[in-house]
N, C-alpha and C positions, 0 to 999 in steps of 0.2 A: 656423438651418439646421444639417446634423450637419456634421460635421466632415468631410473629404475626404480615405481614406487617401492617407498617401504611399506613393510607391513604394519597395520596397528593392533592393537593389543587393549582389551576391555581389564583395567586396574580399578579397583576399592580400597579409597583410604580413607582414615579417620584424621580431621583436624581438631587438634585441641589448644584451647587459651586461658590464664589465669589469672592473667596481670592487666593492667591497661584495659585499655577499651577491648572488651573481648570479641563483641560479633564485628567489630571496625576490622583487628588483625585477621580473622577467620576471614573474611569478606576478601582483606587484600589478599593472602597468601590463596585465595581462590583465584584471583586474577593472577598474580602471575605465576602459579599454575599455567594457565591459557597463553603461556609463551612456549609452551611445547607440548601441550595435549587440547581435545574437546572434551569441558565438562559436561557430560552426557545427564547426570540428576544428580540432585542435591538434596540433602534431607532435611528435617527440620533439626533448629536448636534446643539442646539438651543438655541440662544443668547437671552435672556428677558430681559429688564427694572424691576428692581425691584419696590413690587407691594406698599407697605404698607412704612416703611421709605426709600424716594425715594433717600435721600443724601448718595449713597451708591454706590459702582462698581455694574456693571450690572454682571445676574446671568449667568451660563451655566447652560443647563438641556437636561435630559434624561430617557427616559422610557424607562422600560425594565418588560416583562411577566416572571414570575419565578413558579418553578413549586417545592413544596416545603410541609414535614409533619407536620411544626410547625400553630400550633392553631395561631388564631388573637393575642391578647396577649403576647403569647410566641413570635411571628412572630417581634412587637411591641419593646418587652424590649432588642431583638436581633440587629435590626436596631437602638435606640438608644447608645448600647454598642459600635457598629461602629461608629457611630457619635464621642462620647467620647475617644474611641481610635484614631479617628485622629484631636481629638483637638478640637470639640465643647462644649461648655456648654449652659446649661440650660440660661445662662445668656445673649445666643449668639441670643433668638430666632428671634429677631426683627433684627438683625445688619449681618455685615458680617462677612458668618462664611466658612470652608473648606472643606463643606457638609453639605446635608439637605436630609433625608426621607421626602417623602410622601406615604403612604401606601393610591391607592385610591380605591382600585376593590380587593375581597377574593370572589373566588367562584360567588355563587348569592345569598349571603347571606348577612341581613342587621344586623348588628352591630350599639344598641347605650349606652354607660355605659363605666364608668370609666374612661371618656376623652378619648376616641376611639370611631370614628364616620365612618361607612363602609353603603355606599362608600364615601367617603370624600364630606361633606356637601357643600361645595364649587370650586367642581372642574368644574363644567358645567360654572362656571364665570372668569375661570381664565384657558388665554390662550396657559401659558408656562406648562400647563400640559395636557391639551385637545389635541392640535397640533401635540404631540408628540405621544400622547396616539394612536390619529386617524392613525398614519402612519403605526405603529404596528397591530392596531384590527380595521379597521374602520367600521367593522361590528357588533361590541359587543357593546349591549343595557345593560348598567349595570342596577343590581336588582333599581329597582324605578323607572325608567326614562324609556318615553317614546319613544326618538330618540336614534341610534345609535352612538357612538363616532362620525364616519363620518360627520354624519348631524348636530350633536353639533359642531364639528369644522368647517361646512361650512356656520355657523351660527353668528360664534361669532367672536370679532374685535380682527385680528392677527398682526395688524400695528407693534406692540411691540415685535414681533416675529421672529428671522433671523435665516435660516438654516445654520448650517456652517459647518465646511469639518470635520468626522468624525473621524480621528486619529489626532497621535501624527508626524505627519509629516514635515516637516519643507517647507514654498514653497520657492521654489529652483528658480531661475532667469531667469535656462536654463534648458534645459533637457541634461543630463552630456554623458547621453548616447549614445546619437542621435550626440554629437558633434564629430569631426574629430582630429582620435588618432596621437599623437606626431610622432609612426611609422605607415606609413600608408601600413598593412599587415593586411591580411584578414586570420581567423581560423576556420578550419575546424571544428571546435565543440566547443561549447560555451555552457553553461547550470548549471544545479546542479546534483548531485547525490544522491544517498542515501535516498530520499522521501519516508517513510512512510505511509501505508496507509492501512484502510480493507477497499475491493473491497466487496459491495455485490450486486450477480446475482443471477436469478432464472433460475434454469436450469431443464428441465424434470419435470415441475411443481413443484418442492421443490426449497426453497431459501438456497445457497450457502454462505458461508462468509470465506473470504482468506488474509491472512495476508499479504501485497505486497509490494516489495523494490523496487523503479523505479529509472531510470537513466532519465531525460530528456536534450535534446541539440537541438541546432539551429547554421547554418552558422552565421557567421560573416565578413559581407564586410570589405575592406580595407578603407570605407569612415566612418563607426562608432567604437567610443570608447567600445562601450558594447551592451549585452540585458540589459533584465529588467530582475533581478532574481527575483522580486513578481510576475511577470508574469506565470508565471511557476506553483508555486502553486497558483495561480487564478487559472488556467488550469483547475488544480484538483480539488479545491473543486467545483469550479460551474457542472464540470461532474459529482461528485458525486452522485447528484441525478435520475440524466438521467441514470447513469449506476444501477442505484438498481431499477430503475421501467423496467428495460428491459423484455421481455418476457425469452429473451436466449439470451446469450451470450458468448465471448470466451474472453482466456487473449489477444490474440492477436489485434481482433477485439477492444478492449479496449485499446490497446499501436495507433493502426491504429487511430481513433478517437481523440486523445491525440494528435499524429506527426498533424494531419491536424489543428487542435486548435493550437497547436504552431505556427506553419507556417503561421496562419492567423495572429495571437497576435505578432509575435514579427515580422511580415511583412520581413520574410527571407526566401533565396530562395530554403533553404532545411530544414528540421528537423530531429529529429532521437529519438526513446524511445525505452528504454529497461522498463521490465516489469518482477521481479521474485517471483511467487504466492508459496507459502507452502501450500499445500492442503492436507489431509487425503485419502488413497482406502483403502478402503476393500480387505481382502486377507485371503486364508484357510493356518495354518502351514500344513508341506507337508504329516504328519504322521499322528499326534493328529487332525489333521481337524478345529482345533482352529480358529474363524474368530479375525481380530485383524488389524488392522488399522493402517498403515504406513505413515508416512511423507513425499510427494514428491514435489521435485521442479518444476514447471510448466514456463516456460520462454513462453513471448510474444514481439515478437519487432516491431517494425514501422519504415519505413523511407516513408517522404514525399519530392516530387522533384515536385513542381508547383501541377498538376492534380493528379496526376503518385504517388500512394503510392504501396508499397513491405512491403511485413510481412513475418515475421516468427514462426511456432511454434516449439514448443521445449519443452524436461524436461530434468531433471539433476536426474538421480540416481546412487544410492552407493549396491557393491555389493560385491564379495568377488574374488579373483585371486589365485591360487595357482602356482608357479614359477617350468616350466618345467625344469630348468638349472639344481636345487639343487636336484628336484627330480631324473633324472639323476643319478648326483653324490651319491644319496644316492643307487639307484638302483643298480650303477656301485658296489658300497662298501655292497651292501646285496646279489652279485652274487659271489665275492667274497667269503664270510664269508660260505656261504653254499656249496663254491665247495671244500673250506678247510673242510669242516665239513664232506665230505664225498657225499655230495648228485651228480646224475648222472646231467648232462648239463642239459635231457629232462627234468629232475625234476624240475631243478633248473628255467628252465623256465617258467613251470607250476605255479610252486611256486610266482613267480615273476606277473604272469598275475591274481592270484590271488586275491593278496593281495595289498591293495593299500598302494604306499610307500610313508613315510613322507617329507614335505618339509616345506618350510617359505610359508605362506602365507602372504596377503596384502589385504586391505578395499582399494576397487576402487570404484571412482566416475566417471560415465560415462556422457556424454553430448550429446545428437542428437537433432538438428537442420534442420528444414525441411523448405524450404521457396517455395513460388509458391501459385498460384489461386485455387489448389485441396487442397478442405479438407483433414484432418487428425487428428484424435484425440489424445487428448497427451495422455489417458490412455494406446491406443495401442504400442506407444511409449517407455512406463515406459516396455511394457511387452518386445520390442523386446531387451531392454538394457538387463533388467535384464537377457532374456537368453542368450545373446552374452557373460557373464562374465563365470568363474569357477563355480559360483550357486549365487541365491540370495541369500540377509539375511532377517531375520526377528528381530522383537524388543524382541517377546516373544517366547520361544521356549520351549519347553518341552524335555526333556533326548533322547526320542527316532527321536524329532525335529533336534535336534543338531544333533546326529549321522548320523541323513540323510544328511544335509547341509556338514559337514567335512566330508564323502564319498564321498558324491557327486562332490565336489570340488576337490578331492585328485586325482577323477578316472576322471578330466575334466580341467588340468593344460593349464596355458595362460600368455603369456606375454600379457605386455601391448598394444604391436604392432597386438598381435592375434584377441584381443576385438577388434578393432575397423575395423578388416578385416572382424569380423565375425559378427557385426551388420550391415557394409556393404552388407554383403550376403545375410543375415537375409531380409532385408529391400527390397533387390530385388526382392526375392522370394515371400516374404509374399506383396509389390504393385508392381506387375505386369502390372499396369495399371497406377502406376503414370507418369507423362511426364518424356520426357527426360530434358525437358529446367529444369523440378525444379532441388532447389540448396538444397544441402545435405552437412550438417558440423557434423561429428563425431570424439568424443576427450575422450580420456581416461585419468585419472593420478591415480595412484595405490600410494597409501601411506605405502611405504617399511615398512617389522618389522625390518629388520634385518642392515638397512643401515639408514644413516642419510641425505638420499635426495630422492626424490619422482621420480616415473619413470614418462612419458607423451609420447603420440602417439598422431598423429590426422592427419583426412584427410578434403579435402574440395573441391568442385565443383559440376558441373550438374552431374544428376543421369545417363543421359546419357553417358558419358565419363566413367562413373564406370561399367554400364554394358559391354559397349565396351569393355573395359580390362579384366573382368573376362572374357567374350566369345571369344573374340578372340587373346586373349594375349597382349602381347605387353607393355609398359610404355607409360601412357598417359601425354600425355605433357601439360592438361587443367594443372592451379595453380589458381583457383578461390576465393579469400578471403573471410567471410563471410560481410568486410568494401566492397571490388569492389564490389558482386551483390545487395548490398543494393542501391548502389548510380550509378552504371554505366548505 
């Protein structure tokens, strides 16, 4: 039989420390907490006078709401356990010790037996847990009590009460970053990489959620030593929430929002985000009719220049190549064999246009990149890649799947130079209507079977200059980077 959730339960407690490093113990007895509840908020740190033996170091304290299956009791012998694991005793309760529970709010439920008093009989008098409590919930009327946290704290004497800076940070004398580098040379990109993140959007009235790798950067004058790398991920989680109550949104639109947040936060005079989402489409296999669900990369990028932001969108897919060269040579050595064999030329050619001949094939991942003011969806995207290759692939395939995909491929051979002529062409035809000023980046790399290095093609500039050349010939002399149209 499955398992029967438990129920959880919304508890407030107070942590206290007076010995040792105090936000270090506060910090840890927070973590493992998180071995049997969700720390839902946490408040700021608050310096008290201790209340009861006063010849003592003053305390540090911290509320935090936790969201958690353990009954009062269970909840009780748990928090003691941590007490004990970092070094209090029962002996400790009056003196100073390197942690303290107070369990004061479970539910709206009154609790009184067995030396457990819910909500803590004493807490409306006693400021180092009120204060903290208030900043957290100051709306929450615990079971018995007539005023709200808020009003209990605005009530009661907090002289003995100082906020103080919530990490473990050191204050610094200067700001290291802001000061004037030994070389005074300024960099074009400055940032972190690699940022993980799920983005989640509502898109088409259902909510989305996408697994997302981000690049974030910013200039760097030649009068400061650095950014601020926390700034960056500040960035991110304060959008966080803004981006999940959207109505609709895009990846790019979300790198766009990001570039301008940086550019404000680290006060420089360009930004730049990369953004690359793994999403799921729907897809039929080509035979069996199978729907089945594929993995695609979805790119979003941003650059910010003062007002003046530029994006990109883009996906990245993988598909399948079959190598005109070898097929060729195999063709060459199957006309051969059948003219020795006896068969007439006409035949033999017959023969030939028949049968589709064997070669090497290769798993290519293609990349298009589309920048400018005209929508475009990356679905559409995924479909013009995938038909500019030899064939798609699929994850699941069925017997009569596969034979379609390796025919299809066999009778549709491509270098790598081919794919990205012919998403090219693909892209013309099918937006007819996009501008000419948008900037268009398409890049192929085939991962050889048969060789120990990967092939690569790619082109880049305005779609206009591309049409120009397929219509009227000629070699275009545009060479537009997709680094120049972000920033020129």
């Amino acid at each position: 039989m499955p398992l029967k959730e438990r129920d959880t339960h919304d508890v407030y407690l107070v942590l206290g420390a007076n010995i040792g490093d105090r936000q270090k113990n506060i910090l840890q007895a927070l973590q493992y907490l998180q071995g049997r509840a969700s720390v839902e908020k946490v408040s700021s740190f608050y310096e008290t006078e201790p209340l009861d033996v006063v010849d003592q170091p003053p305390f540090l304290n911290l509320a935090c709401q936790l969201r958690t299956d353990m009954e009062p009791f269970v909840l009780l012998r748990y928090v003691k356990s941590i007490e004990l694991r970092m070094g209090r005793s029962e002996a400790m309760s009056s003196l100073p010790r390197p942690i303290d529970f107070d369990i004061l709010i479970y539910d709206n439920v009154l609790v009184n037996e067995n030396g457990l008093v819910l909500p803590h009989p004493r807490m409306a008098e006693r400021a180092f847990a009120v204060v903290p409590l208030a900043e957290i919930a100051p709306g929450l009327k615990p079971p018995g009590f007539s005023r709200t946290l808020g009003e209990i704290a605005a009530e009661i004497d907090t002289s003995g009460v100082k906020k103080v800076e919530k990490s473990l940070r050191f204050s610094l004398e200067r700001d290291i970053q802001q000061s004037s580098p030994s070389i005074p040379l300024s960099l074009s990109k400055v940032g972190v990489t690699g940022l993980k993140r799920i983005l989640r959007m509502t898109q088409n009235g259902g909510e989305s959620l996408f697994f997302a790798e981000m690049d974030l950067f910013a200039y760097l004058d030649r009068e400061h030593s650095g950014v601020h790398m926390s700034r960056f991920s500040d960035v991110i989680e304060n959008l966080t929430e803004e981006i999940s109550l959207e109505p609709s949104s895009t990846i790019e639109a979300i790198a766009e929002k990001l570039a301008r947040r940086i550019a404000r936060t680290q006060q420089t005079e360009c930004s730049e985000v990369h953004i690359r989402a793994r999403y799921p489409l729907k897809k039929l296999t080509p035979l069996s009719g199978k729907s089945v669900e594929e993995l695609y990369t979805f790119v979003g990028i941003a650059s910010c220049k003062g007002e003046e932001v530029k994006t990109i969108t883009g996906v990245e897919v993988e598909g399948m190549t079959v190598c005109p060269c070898a097929q060729d040579m195999m063709r060459s050595h199957s006309r051969k064999l059948l003219l020795e064999e006896g068969f007439e030329e006409k035949e033999v050619e017959r023969i030939l246009q028949l049968v589709p001949m064997a070669s090497h094939n290769q798993r290519g991942k293609g990349t298009l990149l589309i920048g400018g003011d005209w929508p475009v969806r990356g679905e559409h995207l995924v479909n013009i890649l995938e038909a500019s290759m030899s064939s798609e692939t699929y994850e699941l395939l069925k017997r009569t799947d596969e034979f379609f995909v390796v025919n299809k491929a066999h009778l549709n051979p491509m270098f790598t130079e081919d794919v990205v002529r012919e998403v090219f062409r693909n892209l013309v035809d099918i937006y007819p209507d996009l501008p000419d000023d948008t900037f268009v980046l398409v890049k192929q790399e085939n991962m050889e079977s048969i060789h120990q290095h990967n092939a690569f093609a790619e082109r880049s500039g305005t779609l206009g200059a591309v049409r120009r050349e397929l219509a009227e010939g000629g070699a275009s002399l545009e060479n537009i980077t997709l680094q120049e149209w972000l920033h020129r």
